[in-house]
N, C-alpha and C positions, 0 to 999 in steps of 0.2 A: 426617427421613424424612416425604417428603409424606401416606404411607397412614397415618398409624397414627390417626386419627380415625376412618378406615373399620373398623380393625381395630379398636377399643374402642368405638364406639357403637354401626356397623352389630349387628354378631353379637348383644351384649345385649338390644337392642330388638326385633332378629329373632324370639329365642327368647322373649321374654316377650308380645310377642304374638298366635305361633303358639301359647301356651298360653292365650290369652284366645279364639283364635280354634275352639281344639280344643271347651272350654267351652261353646261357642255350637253349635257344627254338631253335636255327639256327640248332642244330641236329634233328630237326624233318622235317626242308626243306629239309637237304640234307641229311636225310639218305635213299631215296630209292639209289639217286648216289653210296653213302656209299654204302650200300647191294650189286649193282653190281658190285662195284669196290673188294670187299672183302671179295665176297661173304659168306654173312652170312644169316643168316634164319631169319623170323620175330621173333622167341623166341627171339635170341642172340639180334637183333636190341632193343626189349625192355628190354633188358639187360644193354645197352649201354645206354640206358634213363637213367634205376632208376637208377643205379649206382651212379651216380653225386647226389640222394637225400641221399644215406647210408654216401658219405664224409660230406655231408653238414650237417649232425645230430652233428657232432662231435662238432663244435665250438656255437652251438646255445648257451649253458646255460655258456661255458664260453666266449665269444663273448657282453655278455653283463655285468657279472663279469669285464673283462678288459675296456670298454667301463666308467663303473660306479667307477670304483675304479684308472684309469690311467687317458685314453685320449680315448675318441670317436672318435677326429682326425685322432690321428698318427695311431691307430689300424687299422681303416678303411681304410689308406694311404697304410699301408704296404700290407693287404688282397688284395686292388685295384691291385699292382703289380704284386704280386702271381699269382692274379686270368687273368690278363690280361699274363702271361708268361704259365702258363698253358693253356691256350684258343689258344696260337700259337702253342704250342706243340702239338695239339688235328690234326693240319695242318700234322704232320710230323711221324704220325705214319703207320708202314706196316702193321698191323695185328689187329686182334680184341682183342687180349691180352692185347696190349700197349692200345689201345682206350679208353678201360675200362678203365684201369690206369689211366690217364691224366683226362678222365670223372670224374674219385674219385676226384684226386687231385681237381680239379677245384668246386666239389662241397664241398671240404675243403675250399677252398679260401673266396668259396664266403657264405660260413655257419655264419660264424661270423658278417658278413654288416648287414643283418636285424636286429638283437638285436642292436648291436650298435649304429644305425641309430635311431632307437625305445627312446635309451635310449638319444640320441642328441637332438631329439626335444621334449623329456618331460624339457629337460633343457630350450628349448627356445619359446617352445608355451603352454597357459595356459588350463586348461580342457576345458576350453568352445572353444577355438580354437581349440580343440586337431583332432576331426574328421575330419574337413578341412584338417586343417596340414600334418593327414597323409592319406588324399584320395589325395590331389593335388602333395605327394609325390608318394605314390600307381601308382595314375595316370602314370606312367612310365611303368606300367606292359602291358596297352594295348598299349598306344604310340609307345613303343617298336615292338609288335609286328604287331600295324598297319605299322609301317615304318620298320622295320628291316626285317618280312618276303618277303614283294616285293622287298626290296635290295637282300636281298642274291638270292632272284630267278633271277635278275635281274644279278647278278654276278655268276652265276652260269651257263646262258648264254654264258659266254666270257672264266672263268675261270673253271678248278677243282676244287673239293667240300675239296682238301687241300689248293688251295691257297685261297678259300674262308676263312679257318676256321683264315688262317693265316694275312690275312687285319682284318679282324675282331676280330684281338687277339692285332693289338696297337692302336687304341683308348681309351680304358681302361689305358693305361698305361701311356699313354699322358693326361688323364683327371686326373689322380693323384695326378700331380702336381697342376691341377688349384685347386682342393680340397682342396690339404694341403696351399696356399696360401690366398684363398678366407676363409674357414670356422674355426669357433670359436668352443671351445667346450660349454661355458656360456656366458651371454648378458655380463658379466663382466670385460671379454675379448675383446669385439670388442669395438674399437678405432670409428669404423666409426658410431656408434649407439649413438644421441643424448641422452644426459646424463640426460635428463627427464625423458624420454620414458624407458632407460635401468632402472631408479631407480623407476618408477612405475612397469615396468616388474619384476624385481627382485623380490620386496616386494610382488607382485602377486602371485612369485609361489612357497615364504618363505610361503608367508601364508594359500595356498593348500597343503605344504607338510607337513602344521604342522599336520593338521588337516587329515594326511593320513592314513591310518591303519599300525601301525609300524609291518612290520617284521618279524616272529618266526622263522626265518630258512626254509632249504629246506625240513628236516623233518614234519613240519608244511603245507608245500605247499602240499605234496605227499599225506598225508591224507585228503587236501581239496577236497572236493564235488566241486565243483565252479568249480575248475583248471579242474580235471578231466572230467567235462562237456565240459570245452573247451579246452580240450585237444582233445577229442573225435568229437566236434562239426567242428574244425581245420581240423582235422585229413581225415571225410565223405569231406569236402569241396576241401581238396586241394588231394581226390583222384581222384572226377569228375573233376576237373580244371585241373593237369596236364595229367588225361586221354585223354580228349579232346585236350588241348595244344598238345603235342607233336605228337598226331599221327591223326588230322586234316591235315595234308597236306599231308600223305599216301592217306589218302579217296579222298580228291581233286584231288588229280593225278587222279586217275578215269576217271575224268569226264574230264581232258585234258593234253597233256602232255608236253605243256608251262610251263615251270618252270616260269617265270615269271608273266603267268594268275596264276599261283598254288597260287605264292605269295600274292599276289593279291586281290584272295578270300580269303585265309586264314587269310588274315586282316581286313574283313567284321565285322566276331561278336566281336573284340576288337574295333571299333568304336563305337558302339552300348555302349560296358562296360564302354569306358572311360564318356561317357553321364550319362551315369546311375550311375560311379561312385561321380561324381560332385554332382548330382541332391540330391542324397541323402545323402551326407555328409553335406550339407547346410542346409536341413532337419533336421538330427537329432541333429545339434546344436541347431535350432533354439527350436528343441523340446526338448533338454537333455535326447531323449531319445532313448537308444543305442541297446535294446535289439529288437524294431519293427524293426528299420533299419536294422538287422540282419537277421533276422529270413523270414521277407516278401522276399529278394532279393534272400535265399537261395531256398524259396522256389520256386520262378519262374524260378529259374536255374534246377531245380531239376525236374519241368514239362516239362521243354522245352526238356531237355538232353533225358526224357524218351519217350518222343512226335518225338524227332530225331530217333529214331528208327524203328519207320513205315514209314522215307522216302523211297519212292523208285526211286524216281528224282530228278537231280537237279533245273529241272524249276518249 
């Protein structure tokens, strides 16, 4: 059976980091609570945002180093609990001092999952799958936020925006375990993967990696043109993205101050993304080709975000 790699990795990975992703964005529901509970200023508030991106730099380049050279597993295993033991601590702090802290920490935790994850499924899906693979994995970024911001507005209702942070700091740590039980690091590993299918796959992606461009080092990469383009092209994308992310549900407040209509709406335009993610990752397999798919969606993000600024209503 050709699916069953989509059916045992996709779904896991899915779900474990729509809950690292819920972690990260649940501080833009609740920090106006945050600000009156702590009173802090909007500077400090987007203070307490970036923060978690400056921890999360630290494990990118070795997060995939470990991943490539140990286990993409166990690595990923151990980050999950961190990041879910920090995510409870974010519950338990008095001050803006410690926030920030646990912020960092937490965006230690989870700095290392992308690369690793990155490097687990070049192990188990082949370049012509690879867009799927990791838009159906992606796909957790809006999932997430379509379901997790109307939860927390929804618990935020009943509860304070500590014990909110603190329910939503053990799922992460209870999905750990199905992780390390359910996922392989190579098709050579899983028991449960027909032994046709594994030894056609393998030869598949012995024989893409021969043919890959080997290597020169990091020195080599730093003076690449290429890297540097999408370092920078990375860079414009995920300032508009967590721009918008985290401080979308200040703006909403606005317009009503149902925490849980806030949720709600700020789940709108990640339905729209999870579509649009699909639509075109099926696309550019079909087409092999990775730079329109790129370049066209950035650019209708990039009109619409500028186009949001001459709202002056919500209807």
């Amino acid at each position: 059976m050709r699916s069953s790699k989509w059916i045992r990795i996709i779904p896991v990975a899915f779900i474990m980091y729509m809950l690292a992703y819920m972690d990260r964005i649940n501080i833009g529901v609740l920090m106006p609570s945050i600000q009156n509970d702590l009173h802090i200023s909007a500077s400090a508030a987007g203070d307490i945002a970036g923060i978690f991106f400056v921890g999360y730099l630290i494990l990118q380049i070795p997060g995939g180093i470990m991943a490539t050279k140990w286990s993409a597993k166990k690595f990923i295993f151990i980050l999950i609990i961190l990041w879910g033991l920090a995510a409870m601590a974010s519950g338990l702090v008095q001050n803006e001092g410690q926030l920030k802290l646990v912020r960092f920490l937490l965006g230690v935790a989870e700095g290392g999952i992308w690369p690793a994850v990155l490097v687990l499924l070049a192990n188990w899906f082949t370049v012509r799958e690879r867009a799927r693979a990791n838009a159906f994995w992606m796909a957790c970024l809006p999932v997430s936020a379509m379901l997790m911001a109307p939860l927390t507005g929804i618990l935020l209702k009943f509860f304070s925006w500590k014990m909110v942070l603190i329910f939503e700091g053990i799922p992460p740590i209870i999905w750990a375990f199905v992780w390390y039980m359910i996922i392989k690091d190579r098709p050579s590993e899983a028991s449960w993967m027909d032994e046709k299918e594994k030894h056609h796959l393998m030869n598949t992606l012995a024989a893409e990696q021969g043919k890959a461009v080997k290597s020169e080092g990091y020195t080599a990469a730093f003076k690449n043109k290429t890297v540097w383009g999408l370092v920078i092209m990375y860079f414009l994308w995920m300032t508009g993205f967590y721009g918008y992310t985290l401080w979308v549900p200040s703006v909403v407040e606005q317009f009503t101050k149902d925490s849980a209509v806030m949720g709600w709406l700020t789940a709108i335009p990640f339905t729209c993304a999870l579509i649009g993610m699909i639509i075109n990752s099926y696309w550019s397999d079909r087409r092999m080709n990775r730079v329109q798919h790129v370049v066209v969606p950035l650019m209708i993000a990039a009109c619409t975000m500028v186009a949001g600024q001459f709202v002056e209503s919500p209807e």
